[in-house]
C-alpha positions in Angstrom: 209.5 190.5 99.4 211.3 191.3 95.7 209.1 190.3 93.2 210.7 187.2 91.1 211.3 188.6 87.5 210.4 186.1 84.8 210.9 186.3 81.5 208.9 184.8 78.9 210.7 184.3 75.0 207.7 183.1 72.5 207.7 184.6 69.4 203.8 185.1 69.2 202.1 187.8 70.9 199.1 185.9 71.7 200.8 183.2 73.8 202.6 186.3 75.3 198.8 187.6 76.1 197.4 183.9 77.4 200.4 183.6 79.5 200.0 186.8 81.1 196.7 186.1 82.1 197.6 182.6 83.9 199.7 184.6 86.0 197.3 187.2 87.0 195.5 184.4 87.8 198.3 183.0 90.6 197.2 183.2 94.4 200.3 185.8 94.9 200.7 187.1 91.6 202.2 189.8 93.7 205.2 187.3 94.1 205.9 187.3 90.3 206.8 190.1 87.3 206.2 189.0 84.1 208.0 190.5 80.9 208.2 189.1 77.2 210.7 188.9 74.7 209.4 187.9 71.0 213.2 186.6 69.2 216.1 184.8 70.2 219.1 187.2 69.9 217.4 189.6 72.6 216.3 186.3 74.5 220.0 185.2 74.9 221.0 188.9 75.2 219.0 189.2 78.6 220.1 185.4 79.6 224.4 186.8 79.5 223.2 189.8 81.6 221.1 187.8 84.0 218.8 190.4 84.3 216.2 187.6 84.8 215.1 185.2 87.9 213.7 182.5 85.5 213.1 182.1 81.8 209.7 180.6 80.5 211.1 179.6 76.9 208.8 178.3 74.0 209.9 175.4 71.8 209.5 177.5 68.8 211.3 181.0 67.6 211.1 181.4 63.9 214.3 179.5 62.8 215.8 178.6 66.1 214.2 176.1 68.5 213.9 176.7 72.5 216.6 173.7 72.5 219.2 175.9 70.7 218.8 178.8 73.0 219.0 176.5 75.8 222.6 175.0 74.6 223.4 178.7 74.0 222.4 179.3 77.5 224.3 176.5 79.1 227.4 177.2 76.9 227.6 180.4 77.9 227.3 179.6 81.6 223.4 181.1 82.6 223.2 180.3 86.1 219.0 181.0 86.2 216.5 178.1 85.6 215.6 177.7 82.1 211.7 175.7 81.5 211.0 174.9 78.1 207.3 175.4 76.9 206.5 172.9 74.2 202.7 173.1 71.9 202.1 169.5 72.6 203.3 166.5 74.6 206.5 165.0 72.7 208.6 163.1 75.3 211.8 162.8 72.9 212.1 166.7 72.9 211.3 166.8 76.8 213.6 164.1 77.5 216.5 166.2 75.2 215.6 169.6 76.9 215.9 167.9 80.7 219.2 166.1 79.5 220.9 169.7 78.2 219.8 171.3 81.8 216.4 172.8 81.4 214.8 172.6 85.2 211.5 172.0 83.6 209.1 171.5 80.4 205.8 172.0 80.3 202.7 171.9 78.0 201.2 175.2 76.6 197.9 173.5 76.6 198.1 171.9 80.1 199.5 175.1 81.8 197.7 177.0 84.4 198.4 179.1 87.6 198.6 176.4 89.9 200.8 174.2 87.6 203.8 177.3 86.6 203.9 178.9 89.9 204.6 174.9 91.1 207.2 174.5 88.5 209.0 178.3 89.0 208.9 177.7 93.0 210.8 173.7 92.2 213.3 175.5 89.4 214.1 178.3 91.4 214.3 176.5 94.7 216.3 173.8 92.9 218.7 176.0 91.6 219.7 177.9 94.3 220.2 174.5 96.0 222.3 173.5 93.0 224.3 176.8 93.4 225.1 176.3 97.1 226.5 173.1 96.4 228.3 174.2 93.5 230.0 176.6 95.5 231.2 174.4 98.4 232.3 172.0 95.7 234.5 174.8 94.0 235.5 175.8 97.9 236.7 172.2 98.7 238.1 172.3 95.1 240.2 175.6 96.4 241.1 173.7 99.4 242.1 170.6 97.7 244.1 171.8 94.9 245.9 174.7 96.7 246.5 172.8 99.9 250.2 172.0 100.4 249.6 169.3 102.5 248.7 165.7 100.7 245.1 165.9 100.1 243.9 161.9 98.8 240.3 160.6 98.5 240.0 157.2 99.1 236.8 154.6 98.5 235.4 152.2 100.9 237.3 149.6 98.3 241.1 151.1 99.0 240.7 152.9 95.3 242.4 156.1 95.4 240.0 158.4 93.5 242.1 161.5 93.9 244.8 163.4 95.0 246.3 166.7 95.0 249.6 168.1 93.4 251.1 167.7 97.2 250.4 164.2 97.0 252.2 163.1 94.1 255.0 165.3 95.4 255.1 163.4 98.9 254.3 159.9 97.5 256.9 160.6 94.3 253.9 158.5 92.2 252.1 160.0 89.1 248.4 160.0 89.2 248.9 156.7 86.6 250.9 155.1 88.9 248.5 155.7 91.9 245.5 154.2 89.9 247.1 151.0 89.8 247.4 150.5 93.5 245.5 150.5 96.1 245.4 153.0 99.6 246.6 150.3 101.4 250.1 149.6 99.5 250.8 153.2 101.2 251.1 152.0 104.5 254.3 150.5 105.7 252.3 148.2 108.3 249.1 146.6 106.7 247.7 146.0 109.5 247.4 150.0 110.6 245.2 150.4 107.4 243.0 147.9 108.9 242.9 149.7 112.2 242.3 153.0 110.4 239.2 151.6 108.6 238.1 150.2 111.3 238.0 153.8 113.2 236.4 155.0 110.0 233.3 152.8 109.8 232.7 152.9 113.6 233.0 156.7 114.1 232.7 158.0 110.5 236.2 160.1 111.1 239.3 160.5 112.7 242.0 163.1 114.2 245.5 162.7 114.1 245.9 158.9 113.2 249.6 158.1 113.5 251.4 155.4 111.2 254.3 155.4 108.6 253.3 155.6 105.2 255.9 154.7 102.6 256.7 156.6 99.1 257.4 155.4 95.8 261.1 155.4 96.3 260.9 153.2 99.8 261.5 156.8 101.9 259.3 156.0 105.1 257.6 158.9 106.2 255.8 159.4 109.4 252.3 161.2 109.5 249.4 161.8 111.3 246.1 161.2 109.0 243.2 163.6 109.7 240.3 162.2 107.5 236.2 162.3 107.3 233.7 160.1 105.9 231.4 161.1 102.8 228.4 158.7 101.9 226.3 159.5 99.3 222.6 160.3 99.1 221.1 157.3 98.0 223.9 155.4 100.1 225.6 153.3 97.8 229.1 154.5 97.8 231.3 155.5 100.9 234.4 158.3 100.1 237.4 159.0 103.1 238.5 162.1 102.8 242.3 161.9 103.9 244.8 164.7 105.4 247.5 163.6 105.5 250.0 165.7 108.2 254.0 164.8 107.7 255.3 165.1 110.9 258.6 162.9 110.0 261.0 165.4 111.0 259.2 166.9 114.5 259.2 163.1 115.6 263.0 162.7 114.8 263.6 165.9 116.5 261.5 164.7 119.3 263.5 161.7 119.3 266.8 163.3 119.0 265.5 165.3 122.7 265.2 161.6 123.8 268.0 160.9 122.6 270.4 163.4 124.3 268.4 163.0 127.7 269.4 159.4 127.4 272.8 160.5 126.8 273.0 162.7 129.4 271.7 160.4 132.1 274.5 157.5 130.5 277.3 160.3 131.1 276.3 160.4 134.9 275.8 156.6 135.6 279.5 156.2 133.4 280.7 158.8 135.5 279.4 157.2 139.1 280.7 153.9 138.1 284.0 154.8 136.6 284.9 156.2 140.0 283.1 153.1 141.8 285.7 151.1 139.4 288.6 153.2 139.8 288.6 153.0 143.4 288.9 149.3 144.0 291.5 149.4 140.9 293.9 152.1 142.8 293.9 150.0 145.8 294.8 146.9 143.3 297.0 148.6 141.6 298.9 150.0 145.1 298.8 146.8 146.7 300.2 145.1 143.6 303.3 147.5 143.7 303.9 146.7 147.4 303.8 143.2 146.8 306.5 144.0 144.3 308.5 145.5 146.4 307.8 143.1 149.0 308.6 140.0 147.3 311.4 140.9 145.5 312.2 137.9 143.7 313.7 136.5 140.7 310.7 134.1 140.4 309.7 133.7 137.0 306.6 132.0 137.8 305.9 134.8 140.6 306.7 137.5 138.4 304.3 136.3 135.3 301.6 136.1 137.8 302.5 139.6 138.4 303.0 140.8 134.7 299.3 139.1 134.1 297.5 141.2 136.6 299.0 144.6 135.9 298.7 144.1 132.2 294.8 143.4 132.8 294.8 146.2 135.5 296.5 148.7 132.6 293.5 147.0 130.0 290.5 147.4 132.7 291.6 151.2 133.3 291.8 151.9 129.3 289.0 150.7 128.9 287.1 152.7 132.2 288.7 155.8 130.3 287.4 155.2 127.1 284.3 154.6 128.7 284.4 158.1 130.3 285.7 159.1 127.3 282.7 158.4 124.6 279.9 159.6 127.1 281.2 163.3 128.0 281.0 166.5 126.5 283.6 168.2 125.3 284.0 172.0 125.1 283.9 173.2 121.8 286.9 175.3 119.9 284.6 176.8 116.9 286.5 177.9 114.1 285.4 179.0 110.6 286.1 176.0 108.3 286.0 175.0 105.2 283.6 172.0 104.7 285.1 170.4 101.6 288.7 170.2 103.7 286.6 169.1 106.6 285.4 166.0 104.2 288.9 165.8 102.7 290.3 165.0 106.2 288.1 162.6 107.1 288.4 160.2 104.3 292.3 160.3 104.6 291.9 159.9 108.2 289.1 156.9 107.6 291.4 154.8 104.7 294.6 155.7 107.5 292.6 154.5 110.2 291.0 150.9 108.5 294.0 150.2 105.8 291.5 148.8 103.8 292.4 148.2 100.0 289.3 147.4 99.3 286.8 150.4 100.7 286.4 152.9 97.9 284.9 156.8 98.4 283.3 158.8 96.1 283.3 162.3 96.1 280.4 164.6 94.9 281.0 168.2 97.2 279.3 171.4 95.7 282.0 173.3 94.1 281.6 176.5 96.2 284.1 176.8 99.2 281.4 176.5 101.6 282.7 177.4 105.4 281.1 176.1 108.6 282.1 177.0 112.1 282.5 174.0 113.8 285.0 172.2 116.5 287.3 170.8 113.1 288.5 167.8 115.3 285.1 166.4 116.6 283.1 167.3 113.3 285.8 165.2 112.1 285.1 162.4 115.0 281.3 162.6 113.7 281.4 162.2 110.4 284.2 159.6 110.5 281.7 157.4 112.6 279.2 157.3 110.3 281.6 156.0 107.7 283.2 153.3 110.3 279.9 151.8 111.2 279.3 151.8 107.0 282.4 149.8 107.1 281.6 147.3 110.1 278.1 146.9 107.9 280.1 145.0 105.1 280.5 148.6 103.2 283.2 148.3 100.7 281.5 151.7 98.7 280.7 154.8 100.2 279.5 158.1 98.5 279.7 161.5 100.2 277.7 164.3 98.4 277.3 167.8 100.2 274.2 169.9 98.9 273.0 173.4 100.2 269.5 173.7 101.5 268.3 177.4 103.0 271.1 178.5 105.6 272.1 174.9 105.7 274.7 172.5 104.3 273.5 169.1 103.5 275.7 166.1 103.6 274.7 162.7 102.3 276.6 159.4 103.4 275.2 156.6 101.3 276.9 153.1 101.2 276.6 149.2 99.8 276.3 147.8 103.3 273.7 145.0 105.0 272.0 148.5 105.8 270.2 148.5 109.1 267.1 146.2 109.9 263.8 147.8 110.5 263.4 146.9 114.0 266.9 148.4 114.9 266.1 152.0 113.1 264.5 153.6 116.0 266.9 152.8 118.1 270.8 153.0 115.8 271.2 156.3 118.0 271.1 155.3 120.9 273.4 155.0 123.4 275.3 151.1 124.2 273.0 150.0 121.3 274.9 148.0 118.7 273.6 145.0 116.5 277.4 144.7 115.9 279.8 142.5 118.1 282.6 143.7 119.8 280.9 147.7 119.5 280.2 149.5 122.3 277.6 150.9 120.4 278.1 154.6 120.9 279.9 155.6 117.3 276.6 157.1 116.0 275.3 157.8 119.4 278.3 160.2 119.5 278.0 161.4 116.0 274.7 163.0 117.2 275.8 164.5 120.3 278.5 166.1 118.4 276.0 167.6 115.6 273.4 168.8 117.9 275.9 170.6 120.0 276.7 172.5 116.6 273.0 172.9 116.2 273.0 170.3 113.5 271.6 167.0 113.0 272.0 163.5 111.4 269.1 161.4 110.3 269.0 158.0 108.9 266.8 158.9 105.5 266.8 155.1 104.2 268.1 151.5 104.7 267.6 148.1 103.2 269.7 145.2 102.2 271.5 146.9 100.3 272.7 149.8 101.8 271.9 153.0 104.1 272.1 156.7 103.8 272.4 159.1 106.3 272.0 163.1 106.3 274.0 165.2 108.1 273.0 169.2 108.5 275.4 171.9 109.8 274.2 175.6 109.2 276.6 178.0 106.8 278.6 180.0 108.8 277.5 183.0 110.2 280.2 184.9 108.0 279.2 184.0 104.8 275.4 185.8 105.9 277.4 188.7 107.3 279.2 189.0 104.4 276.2 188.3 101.8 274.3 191.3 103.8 276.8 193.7 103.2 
């Protein structure tokens, strides 16, 4: 076993001598290697090179005190245990020496072999235990700070005690801010926080908890908490130690694949009715000719019966068209575009299409020609459905902003309308899904389809009483990398 080196700083040779003896004295004094020091300056010297185990220092040193060299020592960030040896019981310098981070005091007079082997075994043992949690601390430290997933710690009281630079990025709160609320005001549903608790106290953690958590600026963001927790040792305080996991945009792309399957099974049932329709309708249609022909009268009553039934027969097979129409998938013509005439075209088309006086665009398009390769006419049909339903949502204000993220153009489609009730945003892309009347409810529905086939995609980001706003992505066109690369 390596001998523990202990270093004694006393200024007088004899206490250097007595002290010696007590530890020839120890049961293993093979254990232990004594040395001596008689002044301060090589005392601390041999503290900053650690070439030590343990210091035995005396309360006096000419005209420093054992007190200073301790604050020197703990200043300057000695890791060994430091015992302070005093000439006679004074409990205000004890009490002092223990407060600055001595691991021990003892009396000259009262020491003997039993009593500083005892007290070196506790300091040292002590320390190291004080080490190993020092350096789990500065590892979770580590993993807190540089984690760039929200990192909060959270009382049994709702307090939130801490969080990590990711956090006040994802919440958009400063750590002020966050000390006046509580963890609950983070969850859009209350009563998930409850349940969340709940799993806490019975099983002490959780994996994976799923809820929607809501930021400073009303964004709701979906995530799956990951948390532990932490009681203390004399079990007066309980700590959750929160992960939180945003998985917003892999459950809107999961949704967009339920999306599309739901589309694709409405193209085959519109399909397999349409024709169920159109048949009956053909024969109508054929039988009402031959009853034309058959008649041949001069009847007006007759022939406005006549009139009524093919006009309603024309309005039936429009509509079976349109049907059609909306639900299939159209093979695309890509082209290299440019997006700001993309935009352009759609808000003439938009105030053509509505004639309303009233509707007012604003226009906020990144100033570099970016080019897309789309299908120009049903990027067109897309983006012009988003800004119909703004208008069938009482939207007399619409703002269209194009931003570049990565390989990806951005577009944001904010208006002034009712917006879109919380119970209906899960479902506004769907297909036949309409709060509106009189809407066959597949503009947006469509809108999608059209984005994802050009590897895009639209998201609602936010909606309340006052208004929505959607994001559109399309990537850059493949040129504009070409040409970058060359």
């Amino acid at each position: 076993m390596k001998a523990v080196k202990v270093l004694l700083i006393d200024d007088d040779e004899d206490d250097y001598i007595l002290t010696k003896e007590i530890f020839n004295d120890i049961p293993q004094k093979e254990i232990y290697s004594l040395s001596w020091i008689n002044n301060y300056e090589e005392g601390i010297n041999a503290m900053l090179k650690s070439h030590y185990d343990i210091y035995l220092v005396d309360y006096r040193l000419g005209k420093y005190t054992g007190l200073d060299l301790l604050k020197e020592a703990i200043k300057s960030n000695v890791g060994e245990p430091i015992i302070i040896l005093t000439g006679k019981g004074d409990s205000k310098v004890d009490d002092e020496a223990l407060q600055i981070g001595a691991a021990d005091y003892l009396i000259k007079d009262k020491i003997d072999p039993y009593t500083i082997e005892r007290s070196i075994r506790y300091a040292l043992k002590h320390t190291f235990t004080l080490k190993a949690l020092k350096e789990s601390e500065n590892k979770f430290k580590i993993i807190f700070e540089r984690s760039k997933e929200p990192f909060l710690i959270i009382d049994s009281l709702g307090t939130i005690r801490d969080i990590n630079e990711a956090g006040l990025k994802f919440f958009k709160y400063t750590r002020e801010e966050l000390s006046l609320i509580k963890g609950a005001d983070l969850y859009a549903n209350r009563k998930d926080n409850a349940l969340f608790v709940q799993l806490m106290d019975e099983k002490g953690s959780t994996h994976d908890f799923e809820t929607q958590l809501i930021t400073k600026n009303k964004e709701l963001k979906t995530v799956a908490i990951s948390a532990f927790l932490q009681i203390d040792q004399h079990a007066t305080e309980e700590l959750y130690y929160c992960i939180v996991h945003d998985i917003t945009n892999r459950k809107k792309e999961e949704k967009t694949i339920v999306d599309m399957e739901k589309l694709a099974v409405t193209e085959r049932i519109v399909k397999g009715l349409s024709n169920e329709i159109r048949n009956p309708l053909s024969n109508i249609n054929l039988s009402l000719e031959q009853l034309k022909l058959d008649l041949n009268t001069n009847d007006e009553t007759i022939n406005l019966y006549l009139n009524i039934i093919k006009t309603n027969f024309d309005k039936i097979n429009l509509l079976v068209s349109n049907l059609v129409s909306s639900t299939q998938n159209r093979e695309l013509n890509i082209q290299t575009k440019v997006l700001n005439h993309i935009l352009e075209e759609v808000i003439i088309k938009t105030e053509d299409q509505l004639n309303n006086n009233l509707l007012k665009i604003d226009k906020e398009f990144n100033t570099t020609d970016i080019t897309i390769d789309v299908d120009e006419e049903q990027v067109i049909q897309a983006i012009q459905n988003v800004f119909i339903n703004a208008v069938e949502a009482g939207a007399n204000y619409i703002t269209v902003k194009t931003e570049t993220h990565n390989n990806e153009i951005q577009i944001l489609i904010t208006d002034n309308g009712s917006g879109v009730a919380v119970e209906d945003q899960k479902r506004i892309f769907e297909p036949f899904y309409s709060s509106k009347p009189k809407s066959l409810g597949m503009g947006l529905a469509n809108a999608q389809k059209i984005l994802i086939n050009h590897k895009g995609k639209i998201n609602l980001d936010k909606s309340s009483n006052q208004g929505s706003t959607f994001s559109i992505y399309i990537p850059i066109s493949n040129q504009i990398h070409l040409w970058n690369s060359l």
